[in-house]
Biopython code that builds the backbone (N, CA, C, O; Angstrom):
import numpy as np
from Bio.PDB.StructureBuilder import StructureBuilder

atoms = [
    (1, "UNK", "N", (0.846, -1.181, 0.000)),
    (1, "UNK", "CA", (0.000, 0.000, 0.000)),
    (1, "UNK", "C", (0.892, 1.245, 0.000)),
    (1, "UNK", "O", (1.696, 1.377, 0.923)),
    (2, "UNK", "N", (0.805, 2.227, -1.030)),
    (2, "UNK", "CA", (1.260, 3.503, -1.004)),
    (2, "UNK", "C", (1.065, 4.283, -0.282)),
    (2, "UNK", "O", (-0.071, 4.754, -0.344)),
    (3, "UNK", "N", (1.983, 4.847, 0.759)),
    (3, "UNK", "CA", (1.490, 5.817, 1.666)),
    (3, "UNK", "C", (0.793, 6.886, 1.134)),
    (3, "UNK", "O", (0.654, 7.265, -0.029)),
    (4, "UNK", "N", (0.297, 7.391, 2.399)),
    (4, "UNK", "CA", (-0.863, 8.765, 2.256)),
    (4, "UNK", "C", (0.157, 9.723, 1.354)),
    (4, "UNK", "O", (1.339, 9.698, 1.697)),
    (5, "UNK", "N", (-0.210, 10.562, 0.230)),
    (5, "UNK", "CA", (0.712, 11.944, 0.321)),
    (5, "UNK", "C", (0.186, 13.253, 0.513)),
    (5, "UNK", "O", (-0.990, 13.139, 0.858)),
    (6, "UNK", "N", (0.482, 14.267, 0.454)),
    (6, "UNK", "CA", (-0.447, 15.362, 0.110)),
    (6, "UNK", "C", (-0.179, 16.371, -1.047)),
    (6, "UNK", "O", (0.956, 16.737, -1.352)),
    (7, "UNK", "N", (-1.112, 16.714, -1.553)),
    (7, "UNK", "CA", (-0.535, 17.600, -2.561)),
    (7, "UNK", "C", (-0.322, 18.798, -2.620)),
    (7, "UNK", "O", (-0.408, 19.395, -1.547)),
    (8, "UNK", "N", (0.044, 19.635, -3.902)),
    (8, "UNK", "CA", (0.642, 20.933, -3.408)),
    (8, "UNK", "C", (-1.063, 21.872, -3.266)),
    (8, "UNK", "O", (-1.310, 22.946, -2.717)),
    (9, "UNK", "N", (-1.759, 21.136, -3.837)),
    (9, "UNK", "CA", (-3.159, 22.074, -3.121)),
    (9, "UNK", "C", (-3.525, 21.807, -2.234)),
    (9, "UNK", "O", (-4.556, 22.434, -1.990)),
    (10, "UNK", "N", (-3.124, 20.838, -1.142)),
    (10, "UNK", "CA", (-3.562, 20.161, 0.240)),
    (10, "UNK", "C", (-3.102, 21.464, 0.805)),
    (10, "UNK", "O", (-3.781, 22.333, 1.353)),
    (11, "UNK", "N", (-1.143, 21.419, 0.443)),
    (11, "UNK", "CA", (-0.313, 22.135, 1.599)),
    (11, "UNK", "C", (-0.889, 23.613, 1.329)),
    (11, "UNK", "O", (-0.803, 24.329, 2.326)),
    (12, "UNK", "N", (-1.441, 24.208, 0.233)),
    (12, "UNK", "CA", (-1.673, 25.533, -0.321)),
    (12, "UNK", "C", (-2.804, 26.205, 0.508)),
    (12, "UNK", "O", (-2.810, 27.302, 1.066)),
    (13, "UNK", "N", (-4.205, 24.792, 0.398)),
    (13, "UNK", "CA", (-5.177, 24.955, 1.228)),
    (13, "UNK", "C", (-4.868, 25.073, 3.172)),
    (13, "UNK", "O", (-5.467, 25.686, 4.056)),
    (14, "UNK", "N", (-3.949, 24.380, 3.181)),
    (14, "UNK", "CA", (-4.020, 24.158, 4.851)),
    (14, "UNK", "C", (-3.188, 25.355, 5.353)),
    (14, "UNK", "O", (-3.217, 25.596, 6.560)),
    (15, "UNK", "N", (-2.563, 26.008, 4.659)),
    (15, "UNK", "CA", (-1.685, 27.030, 5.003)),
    (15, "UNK", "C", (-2.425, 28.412, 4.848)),
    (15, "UNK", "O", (-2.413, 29.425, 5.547)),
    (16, "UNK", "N", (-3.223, 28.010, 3.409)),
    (16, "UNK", "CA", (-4.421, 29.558, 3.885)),
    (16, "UNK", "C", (-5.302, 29.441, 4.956)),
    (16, "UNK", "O", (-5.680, 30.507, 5.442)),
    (17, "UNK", "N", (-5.797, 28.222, 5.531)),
    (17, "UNK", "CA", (-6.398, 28.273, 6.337)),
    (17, "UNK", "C", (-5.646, 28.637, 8.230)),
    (17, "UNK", "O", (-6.179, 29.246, 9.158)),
    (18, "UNK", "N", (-4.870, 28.250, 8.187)),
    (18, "UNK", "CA", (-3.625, 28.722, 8.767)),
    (18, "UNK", "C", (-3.552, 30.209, 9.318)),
    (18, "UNK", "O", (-3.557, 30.679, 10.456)),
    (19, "UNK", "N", (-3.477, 30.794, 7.951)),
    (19, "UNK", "CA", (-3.255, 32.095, 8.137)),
    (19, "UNK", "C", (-4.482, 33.222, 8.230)),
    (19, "UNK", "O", (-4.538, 34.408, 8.555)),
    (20, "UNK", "N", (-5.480, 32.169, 7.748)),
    (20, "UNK", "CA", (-6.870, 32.607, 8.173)),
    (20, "UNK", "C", (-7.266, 32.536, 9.723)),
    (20, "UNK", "O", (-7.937, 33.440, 10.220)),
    (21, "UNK", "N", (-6.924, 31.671, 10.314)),
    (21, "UNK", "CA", (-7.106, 31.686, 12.003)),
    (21, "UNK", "C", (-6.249, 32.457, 11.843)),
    (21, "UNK", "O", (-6.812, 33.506, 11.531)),
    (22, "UNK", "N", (-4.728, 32.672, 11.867)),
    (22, "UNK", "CA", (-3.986, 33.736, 12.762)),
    (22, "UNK", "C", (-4.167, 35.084, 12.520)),
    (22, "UNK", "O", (-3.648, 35.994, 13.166)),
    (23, "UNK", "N", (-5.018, 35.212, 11.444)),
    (23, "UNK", "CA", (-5.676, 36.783, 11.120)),
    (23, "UNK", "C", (-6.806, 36.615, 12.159)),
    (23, "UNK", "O", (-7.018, 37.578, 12.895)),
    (24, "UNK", "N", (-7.301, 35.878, 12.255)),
    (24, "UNK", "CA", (-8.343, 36.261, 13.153)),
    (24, "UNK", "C", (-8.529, 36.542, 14.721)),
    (24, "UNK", "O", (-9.307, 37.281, 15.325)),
    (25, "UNK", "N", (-7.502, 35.659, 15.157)),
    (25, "UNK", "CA", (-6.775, 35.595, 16.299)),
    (25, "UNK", "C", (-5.924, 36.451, 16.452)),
    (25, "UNK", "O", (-5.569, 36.315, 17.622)),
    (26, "UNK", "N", (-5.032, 37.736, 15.744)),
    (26, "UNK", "CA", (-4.571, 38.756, 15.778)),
    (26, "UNK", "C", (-5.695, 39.650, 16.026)),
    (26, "UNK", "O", (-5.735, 40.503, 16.912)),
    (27, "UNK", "N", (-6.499, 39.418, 15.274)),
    (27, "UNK", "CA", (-7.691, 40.591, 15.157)),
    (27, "UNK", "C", (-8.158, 40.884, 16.474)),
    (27, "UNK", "O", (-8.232, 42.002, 16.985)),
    (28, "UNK", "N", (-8.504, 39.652, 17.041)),
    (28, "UNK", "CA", (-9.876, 39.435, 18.659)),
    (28, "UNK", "C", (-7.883, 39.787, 19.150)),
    (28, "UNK", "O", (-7.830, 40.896, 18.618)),
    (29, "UNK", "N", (-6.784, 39.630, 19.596)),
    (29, "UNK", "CA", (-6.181, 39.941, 20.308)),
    (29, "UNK", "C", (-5.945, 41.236, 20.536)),
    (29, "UNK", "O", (-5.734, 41.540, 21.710)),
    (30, "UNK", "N", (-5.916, 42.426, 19.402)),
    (30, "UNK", "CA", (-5.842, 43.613, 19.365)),
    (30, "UNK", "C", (-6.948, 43.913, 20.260)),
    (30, "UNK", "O", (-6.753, 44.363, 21.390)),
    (31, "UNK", "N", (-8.445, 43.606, 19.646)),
    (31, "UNK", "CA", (-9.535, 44.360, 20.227)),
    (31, "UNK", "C", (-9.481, 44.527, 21.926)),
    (31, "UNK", "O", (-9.570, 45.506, 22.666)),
    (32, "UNK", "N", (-9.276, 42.967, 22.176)),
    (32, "UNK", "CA", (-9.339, 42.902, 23.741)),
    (32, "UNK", "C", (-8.213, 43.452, 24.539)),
    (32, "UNK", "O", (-8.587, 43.733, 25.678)),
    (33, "UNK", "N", (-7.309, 43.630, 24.380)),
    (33, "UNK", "CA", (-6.201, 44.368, 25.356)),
    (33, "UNK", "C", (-6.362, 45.628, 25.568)),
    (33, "UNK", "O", (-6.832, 46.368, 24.703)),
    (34, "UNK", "N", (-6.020, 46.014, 26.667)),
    (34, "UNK", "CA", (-5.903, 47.137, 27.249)),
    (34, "UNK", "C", (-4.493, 48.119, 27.039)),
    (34, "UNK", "O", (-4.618, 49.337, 27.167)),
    (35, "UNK", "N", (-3.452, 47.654, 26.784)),
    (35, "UNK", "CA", (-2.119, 48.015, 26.343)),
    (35, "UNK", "C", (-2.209, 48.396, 24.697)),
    (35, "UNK", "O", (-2.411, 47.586, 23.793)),
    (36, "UNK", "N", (-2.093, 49.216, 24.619)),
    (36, "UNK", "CA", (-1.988, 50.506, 23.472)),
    (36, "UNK", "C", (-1.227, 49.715, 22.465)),
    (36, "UNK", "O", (-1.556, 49.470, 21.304)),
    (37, "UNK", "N", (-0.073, 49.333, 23.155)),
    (37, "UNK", "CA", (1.339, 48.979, 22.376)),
    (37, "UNK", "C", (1.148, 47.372, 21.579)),
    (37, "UNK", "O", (1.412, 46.947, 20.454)),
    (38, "UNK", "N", (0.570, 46.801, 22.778)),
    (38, "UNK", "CA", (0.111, 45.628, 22.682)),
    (38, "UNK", "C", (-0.788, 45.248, 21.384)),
    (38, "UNK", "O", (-0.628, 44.434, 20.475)),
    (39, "UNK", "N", (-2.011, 46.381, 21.752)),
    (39, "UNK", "CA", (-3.385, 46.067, 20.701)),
    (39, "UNK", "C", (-2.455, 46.734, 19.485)),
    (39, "UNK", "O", (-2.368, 45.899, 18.585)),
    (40, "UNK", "N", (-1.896, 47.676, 19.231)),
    (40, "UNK", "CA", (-1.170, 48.047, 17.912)),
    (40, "UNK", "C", (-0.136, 47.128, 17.351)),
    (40, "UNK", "O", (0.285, 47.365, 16.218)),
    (41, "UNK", "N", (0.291, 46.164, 17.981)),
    (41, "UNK", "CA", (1.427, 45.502, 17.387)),
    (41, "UNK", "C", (0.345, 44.123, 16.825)),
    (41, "UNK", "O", (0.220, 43.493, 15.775)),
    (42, "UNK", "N", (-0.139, 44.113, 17.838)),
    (42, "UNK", "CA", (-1.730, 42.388, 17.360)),
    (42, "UNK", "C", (-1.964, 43.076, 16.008)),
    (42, "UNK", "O", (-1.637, 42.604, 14.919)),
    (43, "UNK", "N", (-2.656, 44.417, 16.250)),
    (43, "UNK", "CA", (-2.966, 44.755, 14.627)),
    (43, "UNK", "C", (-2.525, 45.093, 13.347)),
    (43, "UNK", "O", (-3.119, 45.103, 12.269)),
    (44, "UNK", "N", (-1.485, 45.342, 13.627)),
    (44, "UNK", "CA", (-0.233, 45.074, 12.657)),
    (44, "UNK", "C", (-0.205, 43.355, 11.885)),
    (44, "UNK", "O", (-0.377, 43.113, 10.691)),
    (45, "UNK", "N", (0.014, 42.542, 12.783)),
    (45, "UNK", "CA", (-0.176, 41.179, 12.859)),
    (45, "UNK", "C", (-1.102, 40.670, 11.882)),
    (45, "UNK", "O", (-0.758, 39.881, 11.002)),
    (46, "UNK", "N", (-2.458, 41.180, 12.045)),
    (46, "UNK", "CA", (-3.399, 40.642, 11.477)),
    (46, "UNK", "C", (-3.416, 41.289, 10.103)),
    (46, "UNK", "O", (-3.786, 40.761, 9.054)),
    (47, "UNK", "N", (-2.867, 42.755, 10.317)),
    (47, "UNK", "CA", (-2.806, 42.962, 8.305)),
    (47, "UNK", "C", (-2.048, 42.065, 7.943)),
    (47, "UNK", "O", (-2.538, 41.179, 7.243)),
    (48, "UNK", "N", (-0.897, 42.011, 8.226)),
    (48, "UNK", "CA", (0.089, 41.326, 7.501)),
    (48, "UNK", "C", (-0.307, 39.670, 7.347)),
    (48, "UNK", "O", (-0.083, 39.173, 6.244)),
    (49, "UNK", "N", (-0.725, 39.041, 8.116)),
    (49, "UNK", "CA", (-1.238, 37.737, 7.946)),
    (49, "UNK", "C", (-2.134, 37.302, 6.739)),
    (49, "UNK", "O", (-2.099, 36.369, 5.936)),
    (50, "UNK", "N", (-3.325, 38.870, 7.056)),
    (50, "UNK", "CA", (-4.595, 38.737, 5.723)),
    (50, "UNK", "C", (-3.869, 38.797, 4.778)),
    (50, "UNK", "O", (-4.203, 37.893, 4.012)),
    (51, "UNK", "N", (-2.461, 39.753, 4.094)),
    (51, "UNK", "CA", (-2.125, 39.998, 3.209)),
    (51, "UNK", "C", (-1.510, 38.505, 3.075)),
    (51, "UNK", "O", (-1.774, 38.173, 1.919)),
    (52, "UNK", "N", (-0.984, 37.705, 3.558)),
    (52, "UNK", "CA", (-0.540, 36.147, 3.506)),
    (52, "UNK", "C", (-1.955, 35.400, 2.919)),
    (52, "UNK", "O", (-1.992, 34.690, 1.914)),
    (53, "UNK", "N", (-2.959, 35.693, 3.683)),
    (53, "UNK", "CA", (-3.884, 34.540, 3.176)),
    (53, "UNK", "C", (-4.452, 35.130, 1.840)),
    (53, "UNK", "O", (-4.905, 34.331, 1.020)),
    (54, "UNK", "N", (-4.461, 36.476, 1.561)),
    (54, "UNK", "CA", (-4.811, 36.658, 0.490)),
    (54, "UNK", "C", (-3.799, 36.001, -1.083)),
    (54, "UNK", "O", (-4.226, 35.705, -2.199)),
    (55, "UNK", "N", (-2.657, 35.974, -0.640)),
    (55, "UNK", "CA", (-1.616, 35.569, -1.908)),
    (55, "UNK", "C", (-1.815, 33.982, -1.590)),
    (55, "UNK", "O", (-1.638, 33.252, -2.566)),
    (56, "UNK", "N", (-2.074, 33.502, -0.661)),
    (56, "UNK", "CA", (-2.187, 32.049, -0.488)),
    (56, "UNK", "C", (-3.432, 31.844, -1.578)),
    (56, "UNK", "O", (-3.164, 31.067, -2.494)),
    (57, "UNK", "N", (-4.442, 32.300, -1.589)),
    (57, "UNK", "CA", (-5.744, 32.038, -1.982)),
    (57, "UNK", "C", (-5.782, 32.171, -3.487)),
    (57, "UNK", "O", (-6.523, 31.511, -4.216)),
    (58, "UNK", "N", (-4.873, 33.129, -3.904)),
    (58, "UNK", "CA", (-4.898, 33.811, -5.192)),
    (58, "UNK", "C", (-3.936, 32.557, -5.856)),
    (58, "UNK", "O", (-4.065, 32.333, -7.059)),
    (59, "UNK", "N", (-2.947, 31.725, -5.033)),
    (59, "UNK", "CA", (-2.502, 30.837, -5.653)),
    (59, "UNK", "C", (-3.224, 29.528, -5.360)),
    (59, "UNK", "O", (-2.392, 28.810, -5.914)),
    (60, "UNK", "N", (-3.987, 28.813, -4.986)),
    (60, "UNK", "CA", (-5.203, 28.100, -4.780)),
    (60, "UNK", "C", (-5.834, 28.435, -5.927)),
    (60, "UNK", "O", (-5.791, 27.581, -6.813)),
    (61, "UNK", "N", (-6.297, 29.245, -6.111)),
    (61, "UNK", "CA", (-6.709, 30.055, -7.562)),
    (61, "UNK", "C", (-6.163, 29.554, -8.984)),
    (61, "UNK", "O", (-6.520, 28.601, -9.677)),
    (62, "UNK", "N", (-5.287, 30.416, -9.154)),
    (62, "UNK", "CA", (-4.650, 29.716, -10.071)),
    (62, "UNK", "C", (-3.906, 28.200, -10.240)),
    (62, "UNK", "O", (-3.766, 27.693, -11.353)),
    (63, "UNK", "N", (-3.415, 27.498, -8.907)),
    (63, "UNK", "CA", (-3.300, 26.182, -9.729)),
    (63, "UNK", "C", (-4.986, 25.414, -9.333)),
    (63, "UNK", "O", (-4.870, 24.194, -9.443)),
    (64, "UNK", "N", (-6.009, 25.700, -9.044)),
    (64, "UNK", "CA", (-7.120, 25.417, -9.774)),
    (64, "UNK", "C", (-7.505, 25.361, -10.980)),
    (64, "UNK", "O", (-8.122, 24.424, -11.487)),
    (65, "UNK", "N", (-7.117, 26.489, -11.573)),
    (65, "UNK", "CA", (-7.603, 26.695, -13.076)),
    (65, "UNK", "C", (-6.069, 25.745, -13.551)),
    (65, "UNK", "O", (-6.522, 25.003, -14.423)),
    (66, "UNK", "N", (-5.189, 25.550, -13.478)),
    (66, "UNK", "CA", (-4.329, 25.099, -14.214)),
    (66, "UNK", "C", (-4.554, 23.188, -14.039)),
    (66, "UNK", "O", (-4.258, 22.393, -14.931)),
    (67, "UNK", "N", (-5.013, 22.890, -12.964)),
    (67, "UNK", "CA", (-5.503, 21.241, -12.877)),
    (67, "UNK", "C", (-6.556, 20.852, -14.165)),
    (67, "UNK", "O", (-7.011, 19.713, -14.267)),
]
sb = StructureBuilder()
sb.init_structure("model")
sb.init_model(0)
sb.init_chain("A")
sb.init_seg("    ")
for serial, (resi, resn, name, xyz) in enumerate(atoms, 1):
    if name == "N":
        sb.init_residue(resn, " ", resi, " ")
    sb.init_atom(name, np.array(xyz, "f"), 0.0, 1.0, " ", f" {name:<3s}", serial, name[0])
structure = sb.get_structure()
């Protein structure tokens, strides 16, 4: 029996999803703190993450159309 593998749209998918919780979980971390420095650096966090899941997705995207 051939082991399990995964493919490069498994790892593509699981990594946007990935970066989809840690955008979101940046997000609720900013809101709730009380530290200025704190909630500004979480929100920093969460742009930069969305901007990750967005190029993740856009390549999900395209090797869709290319399968």
């Amino acid at each position: 029996m051939e082991p399990f593998r995964f493919t490069p749209r498994d790892r593509l998918v699981r990594a946007w999803q990935n970066s989809m919780e840690l955008t979101r979980d940046f997000e609720g971390y900013s809101g709730e703190l009380d530290d200025e420095e704190l909630s500004k650096v979480f929100a920093e966090f969460a742009e930069e993450e969305a901007v990750h899941a967005a190029k993740l997705r856009e390549l999900i995207r395209r090797y869709e159309q290319n399968e």
